[in-house]
C-alpha positions as semicolon CSV with decimal commas, in nm:
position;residue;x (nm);y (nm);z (nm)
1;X;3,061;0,264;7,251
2;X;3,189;0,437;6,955
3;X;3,594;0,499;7,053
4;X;3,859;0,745;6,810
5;X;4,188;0,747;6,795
6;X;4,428;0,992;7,000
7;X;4,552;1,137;6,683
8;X;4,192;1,174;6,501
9;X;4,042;1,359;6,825
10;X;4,362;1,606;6,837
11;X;4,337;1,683;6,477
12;X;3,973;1,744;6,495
13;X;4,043;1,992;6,817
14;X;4,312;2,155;6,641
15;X;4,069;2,205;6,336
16;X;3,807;2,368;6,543
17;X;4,063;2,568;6,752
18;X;4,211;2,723;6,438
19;X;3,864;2,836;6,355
20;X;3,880;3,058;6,635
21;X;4,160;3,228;6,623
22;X;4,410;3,005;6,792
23;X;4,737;3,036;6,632
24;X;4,897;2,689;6,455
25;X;5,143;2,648;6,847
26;X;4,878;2,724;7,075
27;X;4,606;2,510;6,886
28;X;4,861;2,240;6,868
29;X;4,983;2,246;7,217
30;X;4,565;2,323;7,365
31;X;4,461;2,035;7,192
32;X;4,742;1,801;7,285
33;X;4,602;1,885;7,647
34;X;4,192;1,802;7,600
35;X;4,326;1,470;7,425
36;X;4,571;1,339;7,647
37;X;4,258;1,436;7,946
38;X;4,060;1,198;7,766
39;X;4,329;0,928;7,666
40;X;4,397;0,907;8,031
41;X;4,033;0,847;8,162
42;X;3,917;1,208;8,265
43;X;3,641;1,184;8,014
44;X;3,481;1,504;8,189
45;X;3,752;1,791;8,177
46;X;3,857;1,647;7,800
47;X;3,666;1,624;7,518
48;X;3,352;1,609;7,666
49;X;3,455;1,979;7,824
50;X;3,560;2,140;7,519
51;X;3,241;2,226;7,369
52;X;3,182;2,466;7,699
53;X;3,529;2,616;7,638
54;X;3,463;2,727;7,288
55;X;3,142;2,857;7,403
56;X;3,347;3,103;7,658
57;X;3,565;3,177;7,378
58;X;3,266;3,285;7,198
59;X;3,140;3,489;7,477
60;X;3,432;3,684;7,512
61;X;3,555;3,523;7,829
62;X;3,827;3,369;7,735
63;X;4,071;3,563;7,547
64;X;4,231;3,370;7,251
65;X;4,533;3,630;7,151
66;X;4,667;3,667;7,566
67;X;4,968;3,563;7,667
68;X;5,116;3,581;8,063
69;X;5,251;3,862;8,134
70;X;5,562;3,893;8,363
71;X;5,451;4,136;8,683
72;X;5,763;4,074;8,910
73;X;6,010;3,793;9,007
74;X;6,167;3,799;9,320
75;X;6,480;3,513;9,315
76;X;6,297;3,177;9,236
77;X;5,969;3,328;9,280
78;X;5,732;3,488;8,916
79;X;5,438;3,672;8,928
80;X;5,214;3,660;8,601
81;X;4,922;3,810;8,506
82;X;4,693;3,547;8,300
83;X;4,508;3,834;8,126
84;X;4,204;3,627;8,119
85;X;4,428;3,394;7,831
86;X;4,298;3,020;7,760
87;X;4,337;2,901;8,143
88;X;4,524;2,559;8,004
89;X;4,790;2,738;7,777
90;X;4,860;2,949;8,101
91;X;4,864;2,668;8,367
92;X;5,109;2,505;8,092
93;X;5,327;2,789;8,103
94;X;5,352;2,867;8,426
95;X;5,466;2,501;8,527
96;X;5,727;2,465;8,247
97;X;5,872;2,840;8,431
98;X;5,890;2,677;8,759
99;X;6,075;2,352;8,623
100;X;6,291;2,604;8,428
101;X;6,390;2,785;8,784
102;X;6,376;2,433;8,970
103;X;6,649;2,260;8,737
104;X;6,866;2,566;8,799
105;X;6,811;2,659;9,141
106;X;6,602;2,345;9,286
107;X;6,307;2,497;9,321
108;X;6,052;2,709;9,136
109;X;5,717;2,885;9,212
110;X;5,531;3,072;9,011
111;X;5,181;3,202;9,051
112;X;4,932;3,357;8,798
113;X;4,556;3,588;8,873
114;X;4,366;3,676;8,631
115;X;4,321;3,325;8,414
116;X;4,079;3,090;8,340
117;X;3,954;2,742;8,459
118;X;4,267;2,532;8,375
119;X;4,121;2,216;8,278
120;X;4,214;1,917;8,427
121;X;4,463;1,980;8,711
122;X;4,621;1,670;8,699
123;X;4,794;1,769;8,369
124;X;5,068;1,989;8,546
125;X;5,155;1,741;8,804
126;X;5,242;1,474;8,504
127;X;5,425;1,783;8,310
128;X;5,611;1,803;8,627
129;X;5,718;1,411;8,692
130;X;5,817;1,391;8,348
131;X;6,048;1,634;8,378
132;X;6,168;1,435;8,672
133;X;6,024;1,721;8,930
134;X;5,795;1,698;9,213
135;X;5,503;1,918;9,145
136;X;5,241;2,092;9,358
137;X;4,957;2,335;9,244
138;X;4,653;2,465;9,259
139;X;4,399;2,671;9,193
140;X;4,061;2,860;9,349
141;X;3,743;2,856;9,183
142;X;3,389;3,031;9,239
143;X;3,204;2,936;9,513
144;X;3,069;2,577;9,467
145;X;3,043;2,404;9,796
146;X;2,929;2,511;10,126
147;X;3,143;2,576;10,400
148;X;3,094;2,338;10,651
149;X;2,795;2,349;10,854
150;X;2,634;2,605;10,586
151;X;2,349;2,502;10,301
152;X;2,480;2,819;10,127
153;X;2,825;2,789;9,834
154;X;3,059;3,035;9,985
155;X;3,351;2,818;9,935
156;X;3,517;2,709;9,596
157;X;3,667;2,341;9,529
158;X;3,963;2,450;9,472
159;X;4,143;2,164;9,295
160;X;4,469;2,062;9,432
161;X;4,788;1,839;9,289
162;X;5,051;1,685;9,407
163;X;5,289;1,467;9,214
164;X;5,624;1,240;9,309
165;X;5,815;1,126;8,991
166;X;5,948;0,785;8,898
167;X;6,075;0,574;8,619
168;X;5,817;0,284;8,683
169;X;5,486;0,491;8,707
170;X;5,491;0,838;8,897
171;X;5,269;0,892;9,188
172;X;5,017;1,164;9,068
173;X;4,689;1,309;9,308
174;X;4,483;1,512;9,166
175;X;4,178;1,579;9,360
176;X;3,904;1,921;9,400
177;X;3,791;1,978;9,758
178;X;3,441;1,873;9,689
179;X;3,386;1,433;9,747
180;X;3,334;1,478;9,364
181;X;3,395;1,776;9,092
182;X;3,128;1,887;8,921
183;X;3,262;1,753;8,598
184;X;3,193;1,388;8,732
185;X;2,869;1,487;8,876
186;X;2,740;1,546;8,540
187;X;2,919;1,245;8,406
188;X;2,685;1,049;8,635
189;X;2,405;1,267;8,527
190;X;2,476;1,175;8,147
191;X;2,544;0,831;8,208
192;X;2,245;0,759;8,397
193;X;2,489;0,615;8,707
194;X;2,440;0,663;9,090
195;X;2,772;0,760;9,244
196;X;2,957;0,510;9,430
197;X;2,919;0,694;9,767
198;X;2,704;0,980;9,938
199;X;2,847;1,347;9,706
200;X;2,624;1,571;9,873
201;X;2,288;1,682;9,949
202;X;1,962;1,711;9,774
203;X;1,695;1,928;9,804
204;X;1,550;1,847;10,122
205;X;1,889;1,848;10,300
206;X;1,962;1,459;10,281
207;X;2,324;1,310;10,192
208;X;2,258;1,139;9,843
209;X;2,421;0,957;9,581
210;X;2,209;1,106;9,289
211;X;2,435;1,325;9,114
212;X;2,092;1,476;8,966
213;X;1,958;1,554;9,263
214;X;2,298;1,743;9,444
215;X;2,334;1,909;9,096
216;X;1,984;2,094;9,117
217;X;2,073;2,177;9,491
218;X;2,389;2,261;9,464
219;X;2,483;2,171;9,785
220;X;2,844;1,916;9,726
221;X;3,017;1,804;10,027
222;X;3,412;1,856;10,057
223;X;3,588;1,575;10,105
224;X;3,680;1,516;10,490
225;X;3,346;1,731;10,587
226;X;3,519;2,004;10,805
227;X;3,851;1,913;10,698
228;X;3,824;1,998;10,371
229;X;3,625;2,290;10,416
230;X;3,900;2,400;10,627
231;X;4,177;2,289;10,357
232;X;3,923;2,492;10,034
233;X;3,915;2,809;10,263
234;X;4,288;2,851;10,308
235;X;4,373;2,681;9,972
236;X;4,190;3,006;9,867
237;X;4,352;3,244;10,122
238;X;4,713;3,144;10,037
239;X;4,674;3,134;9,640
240;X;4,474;3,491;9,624
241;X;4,761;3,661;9,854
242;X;5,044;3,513;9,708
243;X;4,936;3,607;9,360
244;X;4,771;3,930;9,397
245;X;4,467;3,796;9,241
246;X;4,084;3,758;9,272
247;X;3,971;3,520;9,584
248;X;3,675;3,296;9,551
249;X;3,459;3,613;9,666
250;X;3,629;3,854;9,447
251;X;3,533;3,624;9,147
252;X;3,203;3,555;9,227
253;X;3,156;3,936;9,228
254;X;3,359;3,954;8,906
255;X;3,186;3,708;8,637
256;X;3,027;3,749;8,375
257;X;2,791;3,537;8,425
258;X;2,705;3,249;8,704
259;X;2,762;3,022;8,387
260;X;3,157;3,146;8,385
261;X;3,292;2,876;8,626
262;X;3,696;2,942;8,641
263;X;3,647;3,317;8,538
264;X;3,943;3,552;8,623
265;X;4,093;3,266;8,890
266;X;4,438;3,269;9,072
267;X;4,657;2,963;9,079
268;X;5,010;2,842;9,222
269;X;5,268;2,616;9,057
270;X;5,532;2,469;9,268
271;X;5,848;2,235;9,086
272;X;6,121;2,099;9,305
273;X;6,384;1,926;9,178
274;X;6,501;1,646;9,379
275;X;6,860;1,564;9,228
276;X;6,913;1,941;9,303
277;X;6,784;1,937;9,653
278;X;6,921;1,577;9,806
279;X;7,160;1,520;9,501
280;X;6,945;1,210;9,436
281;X;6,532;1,099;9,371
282;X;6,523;0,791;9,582
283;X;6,338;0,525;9,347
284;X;6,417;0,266;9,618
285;X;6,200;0,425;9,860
286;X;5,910;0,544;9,647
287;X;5,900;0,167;9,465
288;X;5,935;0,007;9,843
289;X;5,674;0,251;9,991
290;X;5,415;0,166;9,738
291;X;5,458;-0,215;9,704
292;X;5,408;-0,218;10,094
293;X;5,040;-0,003;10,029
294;X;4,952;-0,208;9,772
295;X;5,017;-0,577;9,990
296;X;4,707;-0,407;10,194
297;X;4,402;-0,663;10,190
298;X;4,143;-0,553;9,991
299;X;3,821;-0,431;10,150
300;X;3,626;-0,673;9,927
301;X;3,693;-0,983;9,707
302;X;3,821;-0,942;9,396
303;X;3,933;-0,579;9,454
304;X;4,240;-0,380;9,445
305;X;4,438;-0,136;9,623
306;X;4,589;0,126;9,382
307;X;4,811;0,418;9,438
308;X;4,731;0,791;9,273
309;X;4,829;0,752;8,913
310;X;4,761;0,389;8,899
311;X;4,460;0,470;8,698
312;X;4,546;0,681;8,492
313;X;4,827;0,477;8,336
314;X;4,652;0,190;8,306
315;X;4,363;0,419;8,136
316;X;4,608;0,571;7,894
317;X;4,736;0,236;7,799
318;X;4,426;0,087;7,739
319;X;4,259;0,417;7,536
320;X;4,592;0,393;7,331
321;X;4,522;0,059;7,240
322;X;4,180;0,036;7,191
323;X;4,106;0,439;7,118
324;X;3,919;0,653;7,323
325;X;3,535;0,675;7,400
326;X;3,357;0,896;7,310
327;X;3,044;1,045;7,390
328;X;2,863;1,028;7,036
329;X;2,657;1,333;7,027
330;X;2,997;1,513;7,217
331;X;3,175;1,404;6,949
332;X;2,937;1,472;6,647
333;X;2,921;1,855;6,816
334;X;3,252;1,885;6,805
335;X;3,254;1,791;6,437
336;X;2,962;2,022;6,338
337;X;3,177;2,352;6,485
């Protein structure tokens, strides 16, 4: 498989950003984003996703020259309006605000409506461990699952991150609501691979593997079955209220087009700071906690038990050393623009 370098794929995203009409910082600092999605594994919200983000750009859905704008602040609570501005740039800023507030007053939350599909979520629970802050956020989407019991997508996936610092490898979940997103779903599609277990239904109503098949239905399952149905609906309630912003029915009524996943979303960024809170982040526990997980017998022989973030470290290592692959006609695309 053809692999590039970390710095080669930024510079060729910062090329192609500058193109249209991203400013030298925010080319820089989008960029840095899609690359360091695929140096650490996600293969589907990085490069392989950027195509489909220049496309919105083109379309007019995602607004290149926006910035967040301030709508109130209430002690260590901010209220932004995205302004429909590139959905990672805003995500960005609203975490780095809530570690600002969080190293002064322990915590910070800010929320943001009107922005755009943020990427991969994952990438504001590592800005907030390495700023030595425990993050939580999330954000609602358009409908793309049905709610439990239902064949019809009323309910979004509503990614959701949570994220524990620590010197020796922080403890990072990021998960959507669906058994898979729909990014991996067509990674399986491209690649030809059956997912490892059942990710929703085909046409005929049957639990499948065939990422193919649930793609042309539609039909995902959340993970849990009614539990995270449950955990997508209120996800969406909590994040639409808190931030004035659209809900998952309020942007399916608002896009564009069908084909404008992420359009005009609301999302929630919580940092705390534990040396402010407890005067102390307990390394002891976190590094005794996880050694006693991962002394669990694995299910099969040969295997391994990992904790959230294990992956992705050993990913970034790896794609650091060896470079990153790439999906060739991804990558010659992104070269043509």
């Amino acid at each position: 498989m053809l692999t590039v370098s970390f710095e080669q794929m930024k510079k060729e995203l910062v090329r192609v950003l500058r193109k249209n009409g991203f400013t030298e910082q925010k080319a820089d600092e989008c960029a840095q984003m899609f690359a360091e999605t695929s140096l650490d594994g996600v293969y589907s919200h990085g490069l392989n996703r950027f195509p489909r983000f220049i496309d919105f750009i083109k379309k007019g859905w995602v607004n290149v020259d926006s910035q967040p704008e301030l709508i109130n602040q209430m002690g260590n609570i901010e209220r932004y309006d995205g302004k429909l501005g590139p959905g990672n740039l805003n995500a960005k800023y609203c975490m780095d605000r809530s570690i600002q507030m969080a190293k002064e007053n322990g915590m910070g939350l800010t929320t943001i409506r009107n922005t755009n599909h943020w990427m991969r979520g994952g990438t504001y629970g590592w800005q907030a461990v390495n700023h030595d802050c425990i993050g939580i956020c999330w954000t609602n989407t358009g409908a793309s699952m049905p709610p439990w019991g239902s064949k019809t997508n009323k309910i979004g996936n509503n990614p959701f991150v949570l994220a524990v610092p620590r010197k020796n490898g922080s403890v990072v979940l990021d998960m959507s609501l669906s058994q898979y997103s729909f990014g991996q779903l067509f990674e399986a599609k491209r690649n030809n691979k059956s997912l490892p277990v059942d990710g929703g239904f085909d046409s005929e109503g049957k639990l499948t593997k065939d990422a193919e098949a649930i793609l042309q239905s539609g039909r995902v399952i959340p993970i849990g079955y009614w539990k995270g149905s449950g955990l997508a609906i209120l996800l969406d309630l909590i994040v639409s209220l808190l931030s004035g912003g659209l809900s998952t029915q309020g942007m399916d009524e608002e896009q564009p087009s069908q084909n404008a996943f992420g359009y005009a979303c609301s999302q929630i960024f919580i940092a705390i700071d534990p040396l402010k809170v407890s005067g102390q982040l307990n390394e002891q526990l976190i590094d005794e906690t996880l050694h006693y997980i991962k002394q669990a017998e694995p299910a099969s022989e040969g295997g391994n038990v990992y904790y959230p973030g294990e992956g992705t470290l050993m990913k970034r290592k790896k794609n650091l050393k060896s470079g990153i692959p790439v999906d060739e006609e991804v990558w010659k695309e992104v070269q043509s623009m």
